[in-house]
LUMMARLO-199690 format. One record per atom (N, C-alpha, C): residue in three letters; x, y, z. Coordinates in steps of 0.001 Angstrom, whole numbers, plus 500000, padded with zeros to 6 digits. Atoms other than C-alpha are relative to their C-alpha. Example, Ala and Ser with C-alpha at 12.3 -4.5 7.8 and 13.67 -1.06 7.14 Angstrom:
2
ALA500890498810500000ALA512300495500507800ALA500900501200500000SER499180498810499940SER513670498940507140SER499230501090500730
This chain:
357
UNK501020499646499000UNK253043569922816932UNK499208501185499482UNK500943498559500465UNK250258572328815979UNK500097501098500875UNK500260499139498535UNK249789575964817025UNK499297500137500935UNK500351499582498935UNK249203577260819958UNK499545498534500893UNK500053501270499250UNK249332573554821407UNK500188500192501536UNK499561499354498421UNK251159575054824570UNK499001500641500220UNK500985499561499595UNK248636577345824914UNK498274499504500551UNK500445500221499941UNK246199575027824783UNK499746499075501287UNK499495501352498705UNK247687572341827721UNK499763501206501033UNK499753498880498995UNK248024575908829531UNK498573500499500722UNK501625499548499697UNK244260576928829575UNK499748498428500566UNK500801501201499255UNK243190573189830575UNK500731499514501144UNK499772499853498915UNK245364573105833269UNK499430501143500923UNK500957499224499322UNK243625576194834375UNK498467499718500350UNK502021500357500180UNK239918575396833305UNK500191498615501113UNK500307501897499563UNK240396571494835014UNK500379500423501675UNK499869499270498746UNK242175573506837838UNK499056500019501150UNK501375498692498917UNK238851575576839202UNK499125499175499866UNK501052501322499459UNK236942572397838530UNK500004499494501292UNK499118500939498728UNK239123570738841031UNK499751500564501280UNK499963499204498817UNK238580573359843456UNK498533499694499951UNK501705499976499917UNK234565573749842713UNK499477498525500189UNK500363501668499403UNK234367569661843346UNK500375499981501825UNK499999499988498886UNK235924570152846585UNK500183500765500811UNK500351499021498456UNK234760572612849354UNK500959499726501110UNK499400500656499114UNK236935572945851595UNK501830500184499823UNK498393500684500555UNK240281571757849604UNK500217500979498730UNK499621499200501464UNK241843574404847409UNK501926499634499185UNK498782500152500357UNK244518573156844984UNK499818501021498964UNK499735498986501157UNK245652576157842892UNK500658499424498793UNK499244500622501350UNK246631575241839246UNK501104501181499805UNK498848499089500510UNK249666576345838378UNK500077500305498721UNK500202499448501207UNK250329578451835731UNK501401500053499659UNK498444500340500566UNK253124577447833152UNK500570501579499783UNK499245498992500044UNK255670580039832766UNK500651499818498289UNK499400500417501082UNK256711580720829128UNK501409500102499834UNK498705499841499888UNK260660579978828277UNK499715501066498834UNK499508498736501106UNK262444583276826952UNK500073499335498411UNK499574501180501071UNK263350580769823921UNK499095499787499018UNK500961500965500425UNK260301578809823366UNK498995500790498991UNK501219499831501011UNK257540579328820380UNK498748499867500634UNK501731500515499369UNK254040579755821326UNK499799498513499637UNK500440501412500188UNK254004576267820025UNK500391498806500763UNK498560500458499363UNK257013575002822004UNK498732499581501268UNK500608500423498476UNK255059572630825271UNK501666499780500781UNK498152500357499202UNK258505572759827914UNK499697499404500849UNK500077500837498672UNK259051570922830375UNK499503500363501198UNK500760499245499575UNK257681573552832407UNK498494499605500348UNK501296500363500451UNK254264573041831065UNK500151498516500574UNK500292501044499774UNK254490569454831732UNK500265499588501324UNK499965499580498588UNK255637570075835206UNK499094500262500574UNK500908499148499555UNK252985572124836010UNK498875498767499737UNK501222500961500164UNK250329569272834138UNK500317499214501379UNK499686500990498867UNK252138566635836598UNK499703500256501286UNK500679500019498447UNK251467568536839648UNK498834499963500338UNK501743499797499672UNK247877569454838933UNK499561498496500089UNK500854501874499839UNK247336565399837914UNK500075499863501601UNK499609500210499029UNK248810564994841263UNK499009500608501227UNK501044499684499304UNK246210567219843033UNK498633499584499723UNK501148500881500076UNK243358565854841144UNK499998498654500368UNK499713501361500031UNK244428562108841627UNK499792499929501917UNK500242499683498687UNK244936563112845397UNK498368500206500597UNK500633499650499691UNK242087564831845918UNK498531498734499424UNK501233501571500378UNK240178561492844229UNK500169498772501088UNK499347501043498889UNK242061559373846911UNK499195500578500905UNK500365499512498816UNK240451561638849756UNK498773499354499821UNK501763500280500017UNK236806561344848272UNK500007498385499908UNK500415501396500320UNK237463557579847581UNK500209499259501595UNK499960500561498685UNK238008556961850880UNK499187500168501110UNK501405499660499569UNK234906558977852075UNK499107499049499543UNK500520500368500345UNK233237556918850050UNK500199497894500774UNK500040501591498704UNK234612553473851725UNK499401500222501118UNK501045499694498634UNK233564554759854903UNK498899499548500074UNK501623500248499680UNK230021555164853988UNK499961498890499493UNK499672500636500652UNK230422552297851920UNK499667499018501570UNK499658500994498072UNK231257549997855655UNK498864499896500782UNK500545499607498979UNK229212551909857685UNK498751499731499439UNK500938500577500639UNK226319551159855402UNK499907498391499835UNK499945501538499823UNK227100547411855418UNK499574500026501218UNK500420500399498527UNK227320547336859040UNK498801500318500886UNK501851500062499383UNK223822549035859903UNK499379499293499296UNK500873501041500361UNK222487546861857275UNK499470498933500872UNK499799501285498797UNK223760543946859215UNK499006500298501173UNK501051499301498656UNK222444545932862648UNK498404499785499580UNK501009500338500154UNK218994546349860823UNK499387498474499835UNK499902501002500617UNK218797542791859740UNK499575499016501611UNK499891501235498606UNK219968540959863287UNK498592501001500931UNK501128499561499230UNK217052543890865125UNK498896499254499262UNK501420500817500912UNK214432542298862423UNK499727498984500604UNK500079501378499295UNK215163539063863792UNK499375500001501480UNK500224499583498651UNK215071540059867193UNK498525500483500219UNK501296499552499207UNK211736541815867049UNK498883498711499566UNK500742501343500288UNK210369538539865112UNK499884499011501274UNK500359500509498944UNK211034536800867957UNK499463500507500948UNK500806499394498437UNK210065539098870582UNK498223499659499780UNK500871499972499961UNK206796539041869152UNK499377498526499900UNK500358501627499437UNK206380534999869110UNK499866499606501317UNK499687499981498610UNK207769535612872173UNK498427500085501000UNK501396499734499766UNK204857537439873201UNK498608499333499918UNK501369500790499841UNK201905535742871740UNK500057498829500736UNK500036501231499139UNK202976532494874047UNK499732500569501108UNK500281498788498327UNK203172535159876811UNK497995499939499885UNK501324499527499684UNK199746536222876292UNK498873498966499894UNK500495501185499696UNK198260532994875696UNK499897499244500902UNK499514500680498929UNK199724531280878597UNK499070501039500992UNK500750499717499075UNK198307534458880436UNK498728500047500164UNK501574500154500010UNK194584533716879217UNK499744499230500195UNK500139501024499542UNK195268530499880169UNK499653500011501293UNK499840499953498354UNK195631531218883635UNK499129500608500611UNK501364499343500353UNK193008534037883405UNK498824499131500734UNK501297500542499728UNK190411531138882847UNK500274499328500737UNK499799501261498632UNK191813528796885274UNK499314500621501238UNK500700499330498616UNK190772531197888205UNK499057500380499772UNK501434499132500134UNK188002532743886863UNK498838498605500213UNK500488501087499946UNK186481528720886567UNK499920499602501467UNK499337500603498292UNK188059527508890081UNK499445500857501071UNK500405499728498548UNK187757529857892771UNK499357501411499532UNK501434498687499943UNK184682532565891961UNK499778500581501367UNK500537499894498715UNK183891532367895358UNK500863500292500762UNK499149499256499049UNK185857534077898200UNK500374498563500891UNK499675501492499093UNK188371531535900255UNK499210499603501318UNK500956500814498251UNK186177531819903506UNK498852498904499624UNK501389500829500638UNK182991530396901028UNK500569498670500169UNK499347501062500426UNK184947527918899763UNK500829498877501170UNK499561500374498858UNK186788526502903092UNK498576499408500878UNK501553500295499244UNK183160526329904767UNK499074499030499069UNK500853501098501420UNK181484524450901379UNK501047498388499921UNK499594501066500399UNK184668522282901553UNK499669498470500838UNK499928501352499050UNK184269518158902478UNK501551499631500394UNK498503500374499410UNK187897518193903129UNK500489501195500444UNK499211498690499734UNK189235521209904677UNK501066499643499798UNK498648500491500457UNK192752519848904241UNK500583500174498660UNK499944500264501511UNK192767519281900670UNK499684501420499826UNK500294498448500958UNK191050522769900051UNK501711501055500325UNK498648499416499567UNK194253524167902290UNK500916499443499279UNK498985500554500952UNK196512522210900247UNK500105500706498866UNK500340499864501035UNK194974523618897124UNK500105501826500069UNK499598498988500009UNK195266526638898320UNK501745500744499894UNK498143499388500291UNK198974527301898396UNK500075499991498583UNK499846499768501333UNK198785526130895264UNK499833501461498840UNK500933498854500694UNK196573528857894184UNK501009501523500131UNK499014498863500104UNK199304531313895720UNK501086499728499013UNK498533500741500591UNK201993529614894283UNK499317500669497960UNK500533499747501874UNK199707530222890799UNK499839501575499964UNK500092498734500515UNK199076533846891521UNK501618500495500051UNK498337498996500173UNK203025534581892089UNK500193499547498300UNK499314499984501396UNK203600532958888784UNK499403500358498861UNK501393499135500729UNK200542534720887176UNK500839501882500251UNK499372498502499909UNK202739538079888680UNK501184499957498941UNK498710500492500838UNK206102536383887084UNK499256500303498272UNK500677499970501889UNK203747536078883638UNK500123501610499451UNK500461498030500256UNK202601539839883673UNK501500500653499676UNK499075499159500186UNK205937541202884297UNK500746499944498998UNK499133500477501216UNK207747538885881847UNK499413500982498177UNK500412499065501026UNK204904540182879102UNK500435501188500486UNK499662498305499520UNK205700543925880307UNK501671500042499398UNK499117500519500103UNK209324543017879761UNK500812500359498707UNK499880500679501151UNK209000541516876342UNK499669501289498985UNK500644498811501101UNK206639544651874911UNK501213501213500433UNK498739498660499553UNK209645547064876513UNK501117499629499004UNK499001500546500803UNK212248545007874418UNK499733500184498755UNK500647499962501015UNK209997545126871446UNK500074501777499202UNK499825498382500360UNK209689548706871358UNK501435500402500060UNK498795499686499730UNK213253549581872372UNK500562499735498481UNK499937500008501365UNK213809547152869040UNK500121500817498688UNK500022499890501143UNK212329548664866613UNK500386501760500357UNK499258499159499781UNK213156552265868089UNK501638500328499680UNK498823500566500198UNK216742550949867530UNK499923499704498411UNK500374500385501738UNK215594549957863836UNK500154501280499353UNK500883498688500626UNK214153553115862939UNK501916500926500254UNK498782499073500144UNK217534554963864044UNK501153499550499088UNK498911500382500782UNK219827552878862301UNK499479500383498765UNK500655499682501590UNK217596552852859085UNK500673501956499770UNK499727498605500191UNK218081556837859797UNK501470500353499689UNK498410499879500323UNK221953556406859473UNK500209499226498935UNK499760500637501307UNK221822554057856889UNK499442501047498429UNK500079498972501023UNK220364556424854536UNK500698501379499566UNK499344498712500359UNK222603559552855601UNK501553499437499572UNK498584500456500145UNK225545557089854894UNK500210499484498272UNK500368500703501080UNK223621556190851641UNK500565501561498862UNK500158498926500489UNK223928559931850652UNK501274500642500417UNK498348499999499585UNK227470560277851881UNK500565499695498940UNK499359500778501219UNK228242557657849630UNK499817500314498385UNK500500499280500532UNK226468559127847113UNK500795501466499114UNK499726498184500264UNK228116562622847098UNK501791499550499695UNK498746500047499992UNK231734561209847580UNK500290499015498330UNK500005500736501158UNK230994558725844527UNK500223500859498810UNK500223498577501411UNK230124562188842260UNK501358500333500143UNK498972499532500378UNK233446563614843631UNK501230499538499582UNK498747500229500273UNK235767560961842752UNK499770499668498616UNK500277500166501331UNK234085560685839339UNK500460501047499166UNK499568499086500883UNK234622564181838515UNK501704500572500043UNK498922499760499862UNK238190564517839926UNK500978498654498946UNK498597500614500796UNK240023561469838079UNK499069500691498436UNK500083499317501675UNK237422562884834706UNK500909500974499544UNK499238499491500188UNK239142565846835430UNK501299499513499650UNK498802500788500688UNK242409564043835255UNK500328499172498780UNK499884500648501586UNK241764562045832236UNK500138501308499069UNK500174498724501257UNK240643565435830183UNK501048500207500058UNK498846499444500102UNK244183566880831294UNK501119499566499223UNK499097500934500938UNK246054563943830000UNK499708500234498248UNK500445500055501342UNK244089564024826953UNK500579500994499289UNK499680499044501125UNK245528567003825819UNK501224499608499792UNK498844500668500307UNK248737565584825590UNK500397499095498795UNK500015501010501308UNK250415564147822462UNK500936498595500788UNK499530501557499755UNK252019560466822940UNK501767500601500690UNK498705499857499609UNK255838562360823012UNK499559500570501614UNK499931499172498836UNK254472564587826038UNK499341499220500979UNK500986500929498772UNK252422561846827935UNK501670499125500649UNK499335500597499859UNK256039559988827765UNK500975500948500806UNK498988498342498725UNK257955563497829550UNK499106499578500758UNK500280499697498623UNK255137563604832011UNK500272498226500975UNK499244501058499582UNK256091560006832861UNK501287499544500409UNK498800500291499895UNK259609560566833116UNK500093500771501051UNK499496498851498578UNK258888563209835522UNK499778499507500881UNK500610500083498896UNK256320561717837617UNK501570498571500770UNK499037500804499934UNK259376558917837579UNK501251500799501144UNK498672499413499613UNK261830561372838334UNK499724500782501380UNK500941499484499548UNK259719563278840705UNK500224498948501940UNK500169501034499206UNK259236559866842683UNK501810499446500810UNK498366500376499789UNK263301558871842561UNK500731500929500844UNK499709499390499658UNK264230561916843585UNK499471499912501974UNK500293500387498357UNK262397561567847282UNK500148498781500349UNK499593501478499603UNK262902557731847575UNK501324500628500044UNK498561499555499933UNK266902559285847245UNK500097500803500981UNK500274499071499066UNK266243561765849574UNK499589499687501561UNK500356500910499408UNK264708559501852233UNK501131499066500614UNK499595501039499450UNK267050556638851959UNK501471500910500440UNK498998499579499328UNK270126559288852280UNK499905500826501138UNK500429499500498416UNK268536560391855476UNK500762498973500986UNK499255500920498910UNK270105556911856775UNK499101499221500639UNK500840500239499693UNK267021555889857454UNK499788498125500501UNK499719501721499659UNK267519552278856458UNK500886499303501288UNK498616501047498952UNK270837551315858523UNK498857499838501553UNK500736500005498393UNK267877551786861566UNK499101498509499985UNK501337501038500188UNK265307549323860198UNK500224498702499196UNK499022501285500543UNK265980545543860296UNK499223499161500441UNK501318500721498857UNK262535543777861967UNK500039499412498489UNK500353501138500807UNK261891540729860368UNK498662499617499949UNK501181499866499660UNK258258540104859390UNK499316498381501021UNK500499501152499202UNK255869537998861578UNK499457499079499009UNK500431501170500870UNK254195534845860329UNK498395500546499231UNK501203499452500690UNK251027536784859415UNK500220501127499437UNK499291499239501336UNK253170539166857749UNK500118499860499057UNK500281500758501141UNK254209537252855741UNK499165499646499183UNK501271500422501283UNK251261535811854272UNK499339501264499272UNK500686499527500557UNK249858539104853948UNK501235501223498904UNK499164499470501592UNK253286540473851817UNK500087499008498842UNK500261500855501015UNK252620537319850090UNK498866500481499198UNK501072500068500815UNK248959538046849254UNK500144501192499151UNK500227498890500749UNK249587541707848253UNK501035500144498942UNK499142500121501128UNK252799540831846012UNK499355499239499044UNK500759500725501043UNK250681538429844241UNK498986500678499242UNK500817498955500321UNK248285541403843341UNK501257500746498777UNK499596498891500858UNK250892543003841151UNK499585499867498845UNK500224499818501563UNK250109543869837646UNK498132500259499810UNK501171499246500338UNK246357544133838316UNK499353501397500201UNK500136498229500545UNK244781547631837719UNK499471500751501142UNK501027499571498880UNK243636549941840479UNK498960500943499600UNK501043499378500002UNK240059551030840753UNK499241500126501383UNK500451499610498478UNK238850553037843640UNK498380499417499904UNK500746501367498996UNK236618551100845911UNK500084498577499871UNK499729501163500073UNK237507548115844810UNK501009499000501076UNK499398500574498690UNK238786545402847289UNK500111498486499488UNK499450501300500612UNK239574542436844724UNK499058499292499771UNK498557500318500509UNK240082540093843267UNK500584500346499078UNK499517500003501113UNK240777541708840184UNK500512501306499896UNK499093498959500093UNK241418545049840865UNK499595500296501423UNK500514499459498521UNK241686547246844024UNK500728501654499757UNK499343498555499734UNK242484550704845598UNK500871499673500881UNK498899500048499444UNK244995551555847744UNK500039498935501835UNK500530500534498735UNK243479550380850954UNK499288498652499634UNK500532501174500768UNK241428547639849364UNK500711498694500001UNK499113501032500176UNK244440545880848662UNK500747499932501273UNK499367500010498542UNK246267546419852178UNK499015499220500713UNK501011500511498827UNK242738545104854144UNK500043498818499693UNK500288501386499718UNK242393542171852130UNK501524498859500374UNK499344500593499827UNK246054541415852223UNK500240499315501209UNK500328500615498409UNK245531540958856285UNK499188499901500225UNK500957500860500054UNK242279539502855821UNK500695498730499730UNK499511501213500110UNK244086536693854320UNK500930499095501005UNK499258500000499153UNK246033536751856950UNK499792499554501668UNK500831499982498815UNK243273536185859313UNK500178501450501015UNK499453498712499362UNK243913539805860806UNK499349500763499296UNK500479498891500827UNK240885541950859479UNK500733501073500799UNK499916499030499126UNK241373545213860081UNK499420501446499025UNK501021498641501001UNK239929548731858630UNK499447500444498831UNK500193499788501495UNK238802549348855221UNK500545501082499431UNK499515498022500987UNK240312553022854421UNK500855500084500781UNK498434499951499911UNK243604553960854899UNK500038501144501637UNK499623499480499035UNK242606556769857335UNK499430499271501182UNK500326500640498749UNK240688554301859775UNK500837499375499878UNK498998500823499494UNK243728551971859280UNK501116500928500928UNK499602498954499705UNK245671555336860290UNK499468500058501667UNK500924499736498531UNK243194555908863184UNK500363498693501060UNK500592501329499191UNK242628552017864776UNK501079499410500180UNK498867500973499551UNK246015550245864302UNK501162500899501108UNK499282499524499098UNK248836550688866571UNK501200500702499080UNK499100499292500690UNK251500553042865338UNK501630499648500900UNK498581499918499380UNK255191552427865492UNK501028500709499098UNK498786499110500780UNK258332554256864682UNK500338499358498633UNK499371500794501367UNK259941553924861053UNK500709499299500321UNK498739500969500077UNK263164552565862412UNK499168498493500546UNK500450501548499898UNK260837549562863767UNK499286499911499081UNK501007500653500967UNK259003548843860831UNK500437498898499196UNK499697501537500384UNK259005545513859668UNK499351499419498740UNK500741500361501097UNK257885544066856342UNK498532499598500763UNK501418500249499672UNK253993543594856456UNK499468500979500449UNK499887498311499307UNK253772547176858463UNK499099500519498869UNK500591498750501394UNK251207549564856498UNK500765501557500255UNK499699498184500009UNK252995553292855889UNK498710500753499543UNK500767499155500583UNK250425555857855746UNK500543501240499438UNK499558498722500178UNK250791558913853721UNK499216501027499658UNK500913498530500290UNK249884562223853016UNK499548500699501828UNK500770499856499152UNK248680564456856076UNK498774499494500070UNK501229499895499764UNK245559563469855533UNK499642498697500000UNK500207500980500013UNK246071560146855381UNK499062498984499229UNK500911500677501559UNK244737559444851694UNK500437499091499332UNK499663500606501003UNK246950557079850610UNK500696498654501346UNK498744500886498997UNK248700553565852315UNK500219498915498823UNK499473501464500936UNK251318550577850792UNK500099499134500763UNK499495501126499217UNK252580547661852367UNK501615499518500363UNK498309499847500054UNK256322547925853527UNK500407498304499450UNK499209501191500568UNK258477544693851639UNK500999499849500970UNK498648499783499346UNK261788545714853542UNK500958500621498774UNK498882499732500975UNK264916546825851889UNK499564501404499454UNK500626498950500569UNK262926550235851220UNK499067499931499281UNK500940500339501260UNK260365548948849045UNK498656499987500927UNK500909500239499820UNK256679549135849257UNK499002499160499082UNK500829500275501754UNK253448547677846672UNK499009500523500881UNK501327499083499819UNK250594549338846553UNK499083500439498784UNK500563500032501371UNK248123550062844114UNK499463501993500137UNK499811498584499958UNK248867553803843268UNK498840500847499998UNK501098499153500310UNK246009555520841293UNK499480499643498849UNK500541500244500736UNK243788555156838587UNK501092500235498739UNK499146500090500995UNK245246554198835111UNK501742499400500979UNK498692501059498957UNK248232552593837817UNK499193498431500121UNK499914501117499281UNK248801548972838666UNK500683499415500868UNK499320500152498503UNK249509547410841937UNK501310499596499800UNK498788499648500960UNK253304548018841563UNK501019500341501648UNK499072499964499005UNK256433548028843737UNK500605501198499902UNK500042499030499372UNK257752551306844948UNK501177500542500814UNK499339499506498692UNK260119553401847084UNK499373500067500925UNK500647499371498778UNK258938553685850469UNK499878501867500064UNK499655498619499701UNK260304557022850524UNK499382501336499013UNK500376499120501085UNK258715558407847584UNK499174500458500227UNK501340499145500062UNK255610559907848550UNK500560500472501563UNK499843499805498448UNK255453561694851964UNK499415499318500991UNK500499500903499019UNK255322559493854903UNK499757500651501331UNK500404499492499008UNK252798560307857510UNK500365499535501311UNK499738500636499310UNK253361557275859700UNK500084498185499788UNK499676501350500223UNK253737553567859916UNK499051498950501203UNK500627500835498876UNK250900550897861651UNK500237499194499982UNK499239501256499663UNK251656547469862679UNK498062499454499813UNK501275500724499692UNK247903545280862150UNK500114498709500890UNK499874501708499073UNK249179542087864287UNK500603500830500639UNK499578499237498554UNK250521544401867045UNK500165499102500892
């Protein structure tokens, strides 16, 4: 190993650090700073050092999960005013067909009276050779001005709907663009948080990429152990439903492909990505991001959780898998990860939703 190698993993855990922080406002993960062993050679990387890399990956990788899930949001919410703009377009297309029959029909009617009765009904009654017939013709004539009132109001109506429309247009368009620029900003921060994470790795030689793997391993084992000797299991014994099933079918069939945030298949996905479409398939949409699945589904205790069940984790609700049973989850971890089976217990569990409730 060349000199000052340690030294070098030591500064880019710092430098990649205060990136991490200056990407996100708000969210301060402090880089830790390796501690040198009494022992060790300035050249010497310890396990220490690679400790310390593993947690920072762990806050950048995190903190890429948060923004990637800002970024679904707007991502949705930008589909769905599309949609909104799209079905108002329609809507004011017709209103305004609508209309020109309106206003035609009422110039129709217009010239009908203006032709017919010029003359005041007493003229007209006194000129007539049938008084009968003119009285006949007269109701009519009411009968034509109520539905000459019916016309007017209907146009009045139609131009109120019209406007309301595109008033309704114009605001969505106004959210579709601040969702455009949402998306936008959260796109930059999950670009520069896993870069950050790549650079960190990079400094790593092949022996030390294979330690920080044994840790993040060990790391992981250690709380899945921790978890299941809580006793946790002997509670939880729910058998999944029939649209469970299909959707621990669809998301076990996902293993081995690669996860890339925002993605939602078929070839790769994120963490949520792969949970929505697995109960899409399932006929059971339900949220696109882990914290509206968090938010919208119904929440039940661990000891009832039943294969098919999403666990959310993290406070912040940046990350979800898909419970198997037996302790196991799949889920498609983090970048450079593939959708991959799991302790339940290994990450911190926020809570547990049910989507077929």
């Amino acid at each position: 190993m060349g000199t000052g190698k340690r030294g070098l993993i030591a500064t880019a855990v710092t430098v990649i650090g205060a990136v991490a922080v200056l990407a996100a406002p708000g969210t301060a993960f402090a880089a830790p700073s390796p501690t040198p062993s009494p022992t060790a050679s300035p050249s010497t990387v310890t396990n220490r050092d690679i400790e310390a890399v593993r947690k920072q990956l762990d806050a950048l990788y995190h903190d890429a999960a948060v923004a990637t899930d800002a970024y679904n949001a707007a991502e949705e919410k930008a589909e769905q005013q599309s949609a909104q703009i799209v079905a108002l377009a329609q809507k004011i297309v017709k209103g305004q067909e609508k209309l020109a029959k309106l206003k035609a029909r009422a110039g129709a009617a217009a010239a009908a009276q203006y032709r017919g009765y010029g003359l005041s009904d007493e003229a007209q009654l006194m000129l007539s050779d049938d008084p009968q017939e003119f009285l006949d013709s007269t109701g009519r004539v009411l009968q034509g001005q109520r539905a000459t009132k019916a016309l007017i109001a209907e146009l009045t109506r139609t131009q109120q709907d019209l406007k309301q429309y595109a008033d309704d247009a114009s605001a969505q368009w106004t959210k579709l663009e601040a969702n455009r620029k949402a998306k936008a900003t959260a796109k930059k921060k999950v670009q520069q948080q896993i870069a950050a994470a790549e650079k960190l790795e990079s400094q790593l030689e092949v022996k030390e990429k294979k330690r920080l793997a044994e840790l993040e391993e060990q790391a992981a084992h250690q709380a899945q152990t921790a978890w299941l000797d809580s006793g946790v299991l002997d509670e939880i014994g729910g058998k999944a439903s029939a649209a469970g099933k299909i959707a621990v079918a669809f998301a076990t069939t996902q293993m081995g492909k690669p996860y890339e945030w925002g993605a939602e298949g078929p070839d790769s996905y994120d963490c949520s990505g792969l949970t929505s479409q697995a109960w899409a398939s399932a006929g059971k949409p339900i949220p696109r991001t882990s914290q509206e699945q968090w938010k919208q589904l119904k929440r039940v205790d661990v000891k009832n959780m039943r294969p098919g069940d999403l666990i959310i984790y993290f406070d912040d609700a940046s990350h979800v898998a898909m419970y198997l049973g037996d302790g196991a989850i799949v889920h498609a971890p983090r970048p450079g990860r593939t959708v991959t089976i799991a302790g339940a217990g290994s990450m911190p569990i926020l809570g547990v939703v049910r989507p077929d409730a």
